[in-house]
Biopython code that builds the backbone (N, CA, C, O; Angstrom):
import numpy as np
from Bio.PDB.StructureBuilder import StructureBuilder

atoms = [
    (1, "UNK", "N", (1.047, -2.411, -18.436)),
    (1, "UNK", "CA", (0.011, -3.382, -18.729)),
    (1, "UNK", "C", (0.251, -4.023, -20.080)),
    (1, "UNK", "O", (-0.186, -5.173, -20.126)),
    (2, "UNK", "N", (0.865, -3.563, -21.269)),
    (2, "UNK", "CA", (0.951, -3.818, -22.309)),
    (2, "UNK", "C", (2.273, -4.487, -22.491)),
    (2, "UNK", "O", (2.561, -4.988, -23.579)),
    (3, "UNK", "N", (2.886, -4.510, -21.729)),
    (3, "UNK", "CA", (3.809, -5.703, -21.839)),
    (3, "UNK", "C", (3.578, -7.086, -20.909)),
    (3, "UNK", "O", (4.532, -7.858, -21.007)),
    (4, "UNK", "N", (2.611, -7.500, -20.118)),
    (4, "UNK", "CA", (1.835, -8.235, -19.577)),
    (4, "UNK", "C", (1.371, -9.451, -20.676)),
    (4, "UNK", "O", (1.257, -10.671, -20.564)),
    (5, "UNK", "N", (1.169, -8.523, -21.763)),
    (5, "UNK", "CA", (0.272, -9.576, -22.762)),
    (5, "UNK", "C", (0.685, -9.676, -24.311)),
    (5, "UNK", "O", (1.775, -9.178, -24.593)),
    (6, "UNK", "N", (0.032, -10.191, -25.221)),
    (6, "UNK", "CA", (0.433, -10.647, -26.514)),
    (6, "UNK", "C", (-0.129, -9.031, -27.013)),
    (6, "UNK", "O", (-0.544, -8.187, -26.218)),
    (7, "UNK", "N", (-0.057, -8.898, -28.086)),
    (7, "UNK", "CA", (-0.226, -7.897, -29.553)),
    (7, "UNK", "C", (-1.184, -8.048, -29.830)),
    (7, "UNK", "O", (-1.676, -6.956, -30.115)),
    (8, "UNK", "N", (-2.097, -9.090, -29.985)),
    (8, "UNK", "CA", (-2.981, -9.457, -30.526)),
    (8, "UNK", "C", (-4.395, -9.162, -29.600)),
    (8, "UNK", "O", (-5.474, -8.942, -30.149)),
    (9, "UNK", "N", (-4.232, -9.190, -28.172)),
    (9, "UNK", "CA", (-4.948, -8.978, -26.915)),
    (9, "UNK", "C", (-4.523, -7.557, -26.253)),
    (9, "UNK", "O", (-4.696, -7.492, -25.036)),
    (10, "UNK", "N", (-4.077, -6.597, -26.793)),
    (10, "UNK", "CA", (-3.559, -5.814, -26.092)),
    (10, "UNK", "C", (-4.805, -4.646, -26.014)),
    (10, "UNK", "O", (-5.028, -4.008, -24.985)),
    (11, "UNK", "N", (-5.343, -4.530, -26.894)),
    (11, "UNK", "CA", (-7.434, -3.856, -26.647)),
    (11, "UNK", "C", (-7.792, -3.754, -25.276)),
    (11, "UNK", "O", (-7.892, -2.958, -24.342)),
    (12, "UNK", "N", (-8.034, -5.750, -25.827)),
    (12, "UNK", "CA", (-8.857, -5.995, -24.603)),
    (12, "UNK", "C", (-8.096, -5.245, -23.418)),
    (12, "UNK", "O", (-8.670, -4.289, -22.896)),
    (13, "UNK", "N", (-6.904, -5.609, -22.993)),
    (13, "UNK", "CA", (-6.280, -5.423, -21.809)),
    (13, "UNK", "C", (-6.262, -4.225, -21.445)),
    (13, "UNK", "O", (-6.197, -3.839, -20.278)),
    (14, "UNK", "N", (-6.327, -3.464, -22.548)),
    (14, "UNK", "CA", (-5.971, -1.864, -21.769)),
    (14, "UNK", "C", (-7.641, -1.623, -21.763)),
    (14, "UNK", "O", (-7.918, -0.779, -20.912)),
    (15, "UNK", "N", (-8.635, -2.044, -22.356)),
    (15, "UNK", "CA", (-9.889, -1.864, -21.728)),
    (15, "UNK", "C", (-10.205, -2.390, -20.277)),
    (15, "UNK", "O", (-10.754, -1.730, -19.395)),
    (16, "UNK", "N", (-9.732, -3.783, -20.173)),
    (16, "UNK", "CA", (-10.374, -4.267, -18.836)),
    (16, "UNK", "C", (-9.269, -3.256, -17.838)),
    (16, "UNK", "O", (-9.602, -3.111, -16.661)),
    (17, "UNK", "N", (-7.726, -2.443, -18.412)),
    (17, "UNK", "CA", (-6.977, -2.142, -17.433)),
    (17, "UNK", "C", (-7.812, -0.592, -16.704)),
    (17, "UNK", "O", (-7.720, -0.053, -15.601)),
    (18, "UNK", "N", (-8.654, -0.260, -18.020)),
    (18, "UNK", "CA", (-9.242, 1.097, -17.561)),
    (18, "UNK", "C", (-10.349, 1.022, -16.833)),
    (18, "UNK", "O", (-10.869, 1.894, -16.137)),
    (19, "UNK", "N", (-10.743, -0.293, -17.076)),
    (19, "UNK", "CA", (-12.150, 0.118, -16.001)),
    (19, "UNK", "C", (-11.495, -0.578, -14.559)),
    (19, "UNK", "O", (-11.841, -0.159, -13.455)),
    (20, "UNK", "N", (-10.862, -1.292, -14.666)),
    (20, "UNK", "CA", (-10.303, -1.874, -13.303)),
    (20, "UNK", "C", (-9.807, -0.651, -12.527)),
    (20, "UNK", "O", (-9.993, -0.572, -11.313)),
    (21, "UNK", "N", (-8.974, 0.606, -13.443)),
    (21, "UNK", "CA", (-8.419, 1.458, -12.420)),
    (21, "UNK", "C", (-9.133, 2.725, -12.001)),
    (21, "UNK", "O", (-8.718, 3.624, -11.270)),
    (22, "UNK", "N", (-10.611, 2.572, -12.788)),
    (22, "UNK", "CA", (-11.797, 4.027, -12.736)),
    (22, "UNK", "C", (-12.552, 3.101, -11.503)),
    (22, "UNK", "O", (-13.033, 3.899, -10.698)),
    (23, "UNK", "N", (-12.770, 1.930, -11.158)),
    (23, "UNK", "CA", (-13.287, 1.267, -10.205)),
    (23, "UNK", "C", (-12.038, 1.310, -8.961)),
    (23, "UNK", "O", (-12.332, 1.276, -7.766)),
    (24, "UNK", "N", (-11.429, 1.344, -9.176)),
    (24, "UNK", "CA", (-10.045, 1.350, -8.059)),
    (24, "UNK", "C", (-10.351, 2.943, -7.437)),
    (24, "UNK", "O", (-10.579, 3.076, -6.234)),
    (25, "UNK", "N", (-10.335, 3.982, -8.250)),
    (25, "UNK", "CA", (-10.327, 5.359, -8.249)),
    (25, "UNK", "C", (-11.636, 5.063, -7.321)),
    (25, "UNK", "O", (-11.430, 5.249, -6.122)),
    (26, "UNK", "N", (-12.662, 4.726, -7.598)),
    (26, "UNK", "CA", (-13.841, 5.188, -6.757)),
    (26, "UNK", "C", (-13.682, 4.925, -5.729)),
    (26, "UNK", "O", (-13.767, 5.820, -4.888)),
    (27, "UNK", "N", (-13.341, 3.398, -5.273)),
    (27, "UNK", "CA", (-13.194, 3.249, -4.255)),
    (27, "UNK", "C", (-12.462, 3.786, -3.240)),
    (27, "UNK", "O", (-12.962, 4.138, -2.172)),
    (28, "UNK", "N", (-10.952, 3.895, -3.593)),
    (28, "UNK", "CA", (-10.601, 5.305, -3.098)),
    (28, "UNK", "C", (-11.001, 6.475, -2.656)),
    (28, "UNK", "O", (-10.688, 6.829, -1.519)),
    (29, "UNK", "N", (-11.705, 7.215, -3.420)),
    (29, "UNK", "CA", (-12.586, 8.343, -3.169)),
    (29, "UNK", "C", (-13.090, 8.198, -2.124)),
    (29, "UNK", "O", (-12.514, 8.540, -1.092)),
    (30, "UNK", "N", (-14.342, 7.633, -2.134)),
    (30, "UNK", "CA", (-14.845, 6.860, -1.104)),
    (30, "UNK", "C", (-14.450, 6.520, 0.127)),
    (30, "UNK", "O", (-14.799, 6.907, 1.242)),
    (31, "UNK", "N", (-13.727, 5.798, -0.220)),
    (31, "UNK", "CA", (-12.730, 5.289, 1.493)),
    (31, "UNK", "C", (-12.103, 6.244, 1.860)),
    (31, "UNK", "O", (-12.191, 6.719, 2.992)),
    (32, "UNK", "N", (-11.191, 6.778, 0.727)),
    (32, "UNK", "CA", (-10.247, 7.896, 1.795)),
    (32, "UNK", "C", (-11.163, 8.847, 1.933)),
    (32, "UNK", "O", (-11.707, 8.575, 3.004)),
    (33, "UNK", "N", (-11.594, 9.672, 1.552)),
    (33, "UNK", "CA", (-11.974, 10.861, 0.890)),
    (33, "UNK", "C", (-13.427, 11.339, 2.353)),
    (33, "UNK", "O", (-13.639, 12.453, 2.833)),
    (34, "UNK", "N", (-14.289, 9.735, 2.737)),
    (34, "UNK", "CA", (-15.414, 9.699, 3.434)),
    (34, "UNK", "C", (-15.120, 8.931, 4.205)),
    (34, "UNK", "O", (-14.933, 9.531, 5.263)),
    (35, "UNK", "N", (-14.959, 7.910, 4.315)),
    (35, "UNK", "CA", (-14.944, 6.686, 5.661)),
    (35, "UNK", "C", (-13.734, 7.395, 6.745)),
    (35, "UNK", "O", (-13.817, 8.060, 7.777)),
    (36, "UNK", "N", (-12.710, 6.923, 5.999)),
    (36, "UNK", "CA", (-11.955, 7.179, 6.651)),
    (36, "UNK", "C", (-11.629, 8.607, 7.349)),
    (36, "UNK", "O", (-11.169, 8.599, 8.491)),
    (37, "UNK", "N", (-11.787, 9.440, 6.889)),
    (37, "UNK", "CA", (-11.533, 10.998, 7.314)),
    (37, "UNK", "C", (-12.573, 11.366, 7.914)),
    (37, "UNK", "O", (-12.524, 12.558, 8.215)),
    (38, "UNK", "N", (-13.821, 10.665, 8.324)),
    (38, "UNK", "CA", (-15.100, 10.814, 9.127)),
    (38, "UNK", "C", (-14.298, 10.147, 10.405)),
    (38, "UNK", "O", (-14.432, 10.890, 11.377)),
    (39, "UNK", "N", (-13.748, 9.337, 10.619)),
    (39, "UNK", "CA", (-13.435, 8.334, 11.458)),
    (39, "UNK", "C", (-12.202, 9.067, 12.029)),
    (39, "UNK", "O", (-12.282, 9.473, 13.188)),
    (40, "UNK", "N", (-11.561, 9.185, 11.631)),
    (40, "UNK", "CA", (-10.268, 10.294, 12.248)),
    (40, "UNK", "C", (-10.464, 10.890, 12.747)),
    (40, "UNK", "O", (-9.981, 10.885, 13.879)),
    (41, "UNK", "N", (-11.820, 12.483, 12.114)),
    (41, "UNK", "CA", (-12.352, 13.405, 12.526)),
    (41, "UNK", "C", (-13.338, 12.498, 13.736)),
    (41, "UNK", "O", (-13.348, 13.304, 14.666)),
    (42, "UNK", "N", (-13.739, 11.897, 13.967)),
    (42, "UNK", "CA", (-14.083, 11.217, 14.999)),
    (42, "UNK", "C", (-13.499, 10.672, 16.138)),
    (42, "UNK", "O", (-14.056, 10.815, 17.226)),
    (43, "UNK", "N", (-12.156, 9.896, 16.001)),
    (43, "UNK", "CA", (-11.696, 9.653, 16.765)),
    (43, "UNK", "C", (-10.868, 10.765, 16.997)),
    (43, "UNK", "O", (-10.697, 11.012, 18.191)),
    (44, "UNK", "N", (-10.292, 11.523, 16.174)),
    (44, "UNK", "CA", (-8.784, 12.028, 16.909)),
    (44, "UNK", "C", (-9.270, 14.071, 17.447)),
    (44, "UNK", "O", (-8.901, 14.795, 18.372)),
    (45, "UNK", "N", (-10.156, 14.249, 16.350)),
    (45, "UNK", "CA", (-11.553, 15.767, 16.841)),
    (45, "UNK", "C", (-10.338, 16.858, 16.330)),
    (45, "UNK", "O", (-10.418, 18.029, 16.698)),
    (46, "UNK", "N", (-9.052, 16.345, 15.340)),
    (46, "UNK", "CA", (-8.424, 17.664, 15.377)),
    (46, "UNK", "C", (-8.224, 17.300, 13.919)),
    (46, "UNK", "O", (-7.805, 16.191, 13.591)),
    (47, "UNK", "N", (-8.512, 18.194, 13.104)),
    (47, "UNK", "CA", (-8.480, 18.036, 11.287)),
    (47, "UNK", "C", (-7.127, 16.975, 10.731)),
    (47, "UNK", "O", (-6.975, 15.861, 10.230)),
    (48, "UNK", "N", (-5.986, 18.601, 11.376)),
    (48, "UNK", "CA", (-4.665, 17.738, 10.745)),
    (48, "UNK", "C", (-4.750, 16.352, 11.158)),
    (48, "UNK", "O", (-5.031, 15.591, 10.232)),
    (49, "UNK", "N", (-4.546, 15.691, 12.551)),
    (49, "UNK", "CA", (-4.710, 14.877, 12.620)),
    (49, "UNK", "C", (-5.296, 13.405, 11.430)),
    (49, "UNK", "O", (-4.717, 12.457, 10.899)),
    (50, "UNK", "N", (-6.952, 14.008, 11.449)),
    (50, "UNK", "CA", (-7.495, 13.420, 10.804)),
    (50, "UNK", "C", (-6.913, 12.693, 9.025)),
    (50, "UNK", "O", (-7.032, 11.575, 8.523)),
    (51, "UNK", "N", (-6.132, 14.312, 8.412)),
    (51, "UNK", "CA", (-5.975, 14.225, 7.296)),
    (51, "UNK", "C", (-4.425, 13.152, 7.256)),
    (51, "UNK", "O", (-3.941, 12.395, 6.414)),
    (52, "UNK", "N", (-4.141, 13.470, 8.263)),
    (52, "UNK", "CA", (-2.971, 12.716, 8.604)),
    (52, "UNK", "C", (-3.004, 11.377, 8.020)),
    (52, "UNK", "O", (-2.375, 10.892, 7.080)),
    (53, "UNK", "N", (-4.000, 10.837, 8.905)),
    (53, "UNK", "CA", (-4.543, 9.507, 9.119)),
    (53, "UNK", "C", (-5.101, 8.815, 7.560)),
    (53, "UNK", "O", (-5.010, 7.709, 7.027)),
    (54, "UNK", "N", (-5.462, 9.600, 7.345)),
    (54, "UNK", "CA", (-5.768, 9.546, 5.580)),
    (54, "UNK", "C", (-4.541, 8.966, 4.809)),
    (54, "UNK", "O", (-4.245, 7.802, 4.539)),
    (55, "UNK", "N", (-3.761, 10.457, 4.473)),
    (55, "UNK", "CA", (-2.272, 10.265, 3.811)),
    (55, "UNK", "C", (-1.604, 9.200, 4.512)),
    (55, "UNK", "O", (-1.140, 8.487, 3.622)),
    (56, "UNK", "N", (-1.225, 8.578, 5.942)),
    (56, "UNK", "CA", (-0.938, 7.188, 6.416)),
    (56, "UNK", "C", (-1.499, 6.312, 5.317)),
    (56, "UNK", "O", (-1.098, 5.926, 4.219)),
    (57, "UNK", "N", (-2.203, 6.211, 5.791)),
    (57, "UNK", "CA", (-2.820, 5.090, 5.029)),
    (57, "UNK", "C", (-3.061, 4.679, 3.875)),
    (57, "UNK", "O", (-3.469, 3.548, 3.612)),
    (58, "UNK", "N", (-2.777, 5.756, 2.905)),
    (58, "UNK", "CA", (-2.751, 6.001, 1.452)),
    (58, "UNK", "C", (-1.061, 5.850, 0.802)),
    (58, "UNK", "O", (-0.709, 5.648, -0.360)),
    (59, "UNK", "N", (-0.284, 6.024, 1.964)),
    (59, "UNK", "CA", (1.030, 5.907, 1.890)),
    (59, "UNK", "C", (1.490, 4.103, 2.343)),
    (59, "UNK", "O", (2.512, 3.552, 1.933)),
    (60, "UNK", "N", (0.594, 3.542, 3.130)),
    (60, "UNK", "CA", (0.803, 2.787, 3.707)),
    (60, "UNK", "C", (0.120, 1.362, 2.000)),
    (60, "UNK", "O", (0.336, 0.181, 1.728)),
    (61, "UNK", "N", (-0.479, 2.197, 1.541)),
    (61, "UNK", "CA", (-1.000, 0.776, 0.701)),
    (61, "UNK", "C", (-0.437, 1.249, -0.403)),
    (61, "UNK", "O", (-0.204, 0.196, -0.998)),
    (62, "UNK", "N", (-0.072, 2.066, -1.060)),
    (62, "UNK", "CA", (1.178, 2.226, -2.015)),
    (62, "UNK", "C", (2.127, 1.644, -1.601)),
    (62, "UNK", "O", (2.525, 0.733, -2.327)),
    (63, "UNK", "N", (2.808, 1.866, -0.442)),
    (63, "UNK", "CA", (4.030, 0.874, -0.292)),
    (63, "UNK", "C", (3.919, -0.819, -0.272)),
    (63, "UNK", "O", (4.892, -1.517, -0.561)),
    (64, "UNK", "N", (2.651, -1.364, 0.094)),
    (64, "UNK", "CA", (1.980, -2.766, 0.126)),
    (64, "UNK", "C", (2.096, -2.949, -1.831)),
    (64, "UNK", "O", (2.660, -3.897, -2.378)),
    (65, "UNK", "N", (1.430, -1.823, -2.550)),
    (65, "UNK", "CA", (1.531, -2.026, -3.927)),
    (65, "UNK", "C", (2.865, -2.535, -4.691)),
    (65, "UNK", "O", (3.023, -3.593, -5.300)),
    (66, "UNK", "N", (3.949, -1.279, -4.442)),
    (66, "UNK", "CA", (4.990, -1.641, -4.369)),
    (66, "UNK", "C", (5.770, -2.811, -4.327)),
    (66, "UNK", "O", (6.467, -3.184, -5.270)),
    (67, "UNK", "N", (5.655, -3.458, -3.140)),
    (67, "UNK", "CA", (5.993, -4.460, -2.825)),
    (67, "UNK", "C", (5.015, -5.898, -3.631)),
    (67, "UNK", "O", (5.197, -7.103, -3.803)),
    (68, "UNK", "N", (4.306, -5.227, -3.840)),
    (68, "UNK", "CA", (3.257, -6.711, -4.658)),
    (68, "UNK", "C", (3.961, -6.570, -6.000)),
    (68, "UNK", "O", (4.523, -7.503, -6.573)),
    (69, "UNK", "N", (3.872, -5.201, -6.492)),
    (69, "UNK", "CA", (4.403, -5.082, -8.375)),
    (69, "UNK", "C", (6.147, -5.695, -8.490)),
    (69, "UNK", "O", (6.683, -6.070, -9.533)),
    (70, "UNK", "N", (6.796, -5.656, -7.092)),
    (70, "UNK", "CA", (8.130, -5.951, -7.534)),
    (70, "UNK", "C", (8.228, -8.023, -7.351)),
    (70, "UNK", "O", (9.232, -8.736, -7.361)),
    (71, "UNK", "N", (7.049, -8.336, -7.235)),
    (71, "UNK", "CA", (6.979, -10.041, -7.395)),
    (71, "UNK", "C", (6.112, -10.326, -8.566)),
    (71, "UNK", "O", (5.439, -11.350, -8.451)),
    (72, "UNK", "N", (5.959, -9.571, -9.801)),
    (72, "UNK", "CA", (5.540, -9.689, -10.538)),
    (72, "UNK", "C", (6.804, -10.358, -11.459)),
    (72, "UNK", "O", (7.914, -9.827, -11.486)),
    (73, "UNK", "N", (6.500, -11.516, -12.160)),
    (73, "UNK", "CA", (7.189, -11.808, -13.223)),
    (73, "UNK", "C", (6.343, -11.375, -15.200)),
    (73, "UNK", "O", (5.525, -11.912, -15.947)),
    (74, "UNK", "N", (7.042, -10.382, -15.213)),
    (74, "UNK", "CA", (6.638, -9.682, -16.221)),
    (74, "UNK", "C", (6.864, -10.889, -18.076)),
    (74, "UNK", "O", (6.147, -11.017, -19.069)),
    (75, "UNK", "N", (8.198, -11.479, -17.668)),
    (75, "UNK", "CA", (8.211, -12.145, -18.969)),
    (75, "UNK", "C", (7.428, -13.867, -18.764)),
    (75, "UNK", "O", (7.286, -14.730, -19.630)),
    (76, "UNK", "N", (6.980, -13.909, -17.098)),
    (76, "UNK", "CA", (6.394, -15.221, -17.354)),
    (76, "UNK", "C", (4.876, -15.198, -17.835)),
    (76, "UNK", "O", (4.288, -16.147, -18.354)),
    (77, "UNK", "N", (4.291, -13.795, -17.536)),
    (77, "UNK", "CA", (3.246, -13.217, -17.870)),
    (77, "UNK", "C", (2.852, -12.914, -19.255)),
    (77, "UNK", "O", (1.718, -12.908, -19.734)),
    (78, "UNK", "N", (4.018, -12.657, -19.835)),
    (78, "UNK", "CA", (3.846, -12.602, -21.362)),
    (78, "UNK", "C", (3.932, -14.105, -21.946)),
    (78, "UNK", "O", (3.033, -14.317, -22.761)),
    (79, "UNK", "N", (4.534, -14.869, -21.793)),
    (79, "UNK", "CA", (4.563, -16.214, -22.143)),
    (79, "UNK", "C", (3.384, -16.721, -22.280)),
    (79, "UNK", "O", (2.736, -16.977, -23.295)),
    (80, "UNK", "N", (3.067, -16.896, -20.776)),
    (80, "UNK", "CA", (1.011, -17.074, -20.829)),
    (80, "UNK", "C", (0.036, -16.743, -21.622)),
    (80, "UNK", "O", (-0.906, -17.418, -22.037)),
    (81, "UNK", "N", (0.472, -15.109, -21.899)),
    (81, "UNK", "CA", (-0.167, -14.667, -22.216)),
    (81, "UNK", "C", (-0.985, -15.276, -23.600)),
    (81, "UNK", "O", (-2.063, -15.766, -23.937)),
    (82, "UNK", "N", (0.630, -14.783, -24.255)),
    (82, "UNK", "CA", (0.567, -15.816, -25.737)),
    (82, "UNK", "C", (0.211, -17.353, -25.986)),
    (82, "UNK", "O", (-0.340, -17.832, -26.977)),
    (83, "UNK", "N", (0.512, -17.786, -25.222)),
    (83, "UNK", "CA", (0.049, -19.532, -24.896)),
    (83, "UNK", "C", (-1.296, -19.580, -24.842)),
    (83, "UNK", "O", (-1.751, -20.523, -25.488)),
    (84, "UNK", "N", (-2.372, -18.671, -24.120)),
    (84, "UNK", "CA", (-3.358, -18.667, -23.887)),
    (84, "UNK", "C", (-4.234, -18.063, -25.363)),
    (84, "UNK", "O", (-5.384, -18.393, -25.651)),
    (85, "UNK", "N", (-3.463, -17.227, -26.073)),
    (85, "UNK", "CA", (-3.890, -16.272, -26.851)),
    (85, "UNK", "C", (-3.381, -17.809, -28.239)),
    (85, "UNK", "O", (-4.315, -18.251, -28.908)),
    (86, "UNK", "N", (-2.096, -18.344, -28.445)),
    (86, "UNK", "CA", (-2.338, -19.022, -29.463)),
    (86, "UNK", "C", (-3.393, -19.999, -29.115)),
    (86, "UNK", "O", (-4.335, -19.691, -29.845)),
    (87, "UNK", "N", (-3.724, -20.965, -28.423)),
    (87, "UNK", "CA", (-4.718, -21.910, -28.090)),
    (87, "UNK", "C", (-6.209, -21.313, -28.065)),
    (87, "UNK", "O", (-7.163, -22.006, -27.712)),
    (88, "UNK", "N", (-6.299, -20.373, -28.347)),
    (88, "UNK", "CA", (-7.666, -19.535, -28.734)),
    (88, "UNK", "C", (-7.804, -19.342, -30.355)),
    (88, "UNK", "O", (-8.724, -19.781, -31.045)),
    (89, "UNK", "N", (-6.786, -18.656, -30.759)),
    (89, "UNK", "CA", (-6.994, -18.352, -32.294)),
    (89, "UNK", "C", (-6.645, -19.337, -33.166)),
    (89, "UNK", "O", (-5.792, -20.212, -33.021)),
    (90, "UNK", "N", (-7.425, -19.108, -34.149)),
    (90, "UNK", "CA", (-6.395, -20.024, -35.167)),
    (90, "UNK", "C", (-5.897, -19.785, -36.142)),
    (90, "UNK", "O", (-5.914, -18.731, -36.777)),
    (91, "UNK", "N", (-5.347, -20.851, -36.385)),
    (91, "UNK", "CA", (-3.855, -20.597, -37.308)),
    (91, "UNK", "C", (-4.045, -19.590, -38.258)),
    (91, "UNK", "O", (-3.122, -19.262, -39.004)),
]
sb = StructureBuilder()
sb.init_structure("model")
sb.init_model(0)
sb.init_chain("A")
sb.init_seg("    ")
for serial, (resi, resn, name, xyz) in enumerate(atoms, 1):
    if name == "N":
        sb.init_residue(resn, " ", resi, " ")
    sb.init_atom(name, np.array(xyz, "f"), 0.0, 1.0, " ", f" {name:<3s}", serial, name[0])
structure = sb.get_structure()
């Protein structure tokens, strides 16, 4: 995250990065943890199964992550960053 942005903004960022990923975490919880493993145990009536269906799917959007973080342009992001960050402060 901290190479994303300027020196000067790097606070902020790792603040908004922590609550973005304690809100990510819940939801998780949540979904995998209850929705989904109710629904397994529902449809499929045999645990492993169920937990199965969980780890799928938890495996299945890490690899979607993956694939999103490797189209990240990391130094066009910093460019911005600073562009955005000098046109805010001043001199």
């Amino acid at each position: 995250m901290l190479e994303l942005t300027a020196a000067e903004t790097a606070g902020t960022f790792v603040g908004a990065w922590g609550t973005a990923y304690t809100l990510a975490r819940v939801i998780a919880v949540v979904a995998s943890g209850g929705i989904f493993l109710d629904m397994g145990h529902s449809l499929l009536h045999v645990p492993v199964l169920a937990y199965g269906l969980v780890f799928g799917l938890q495996a299945l959007g890490m690899v979607l992550a993956i694939l999103f973080l490797g189209r990240v342009d990391v130094a066009k992001c910093r460019i911005q960053a600073q562009q955005a960050v000098a046109s805010v402060l001043p001199d």
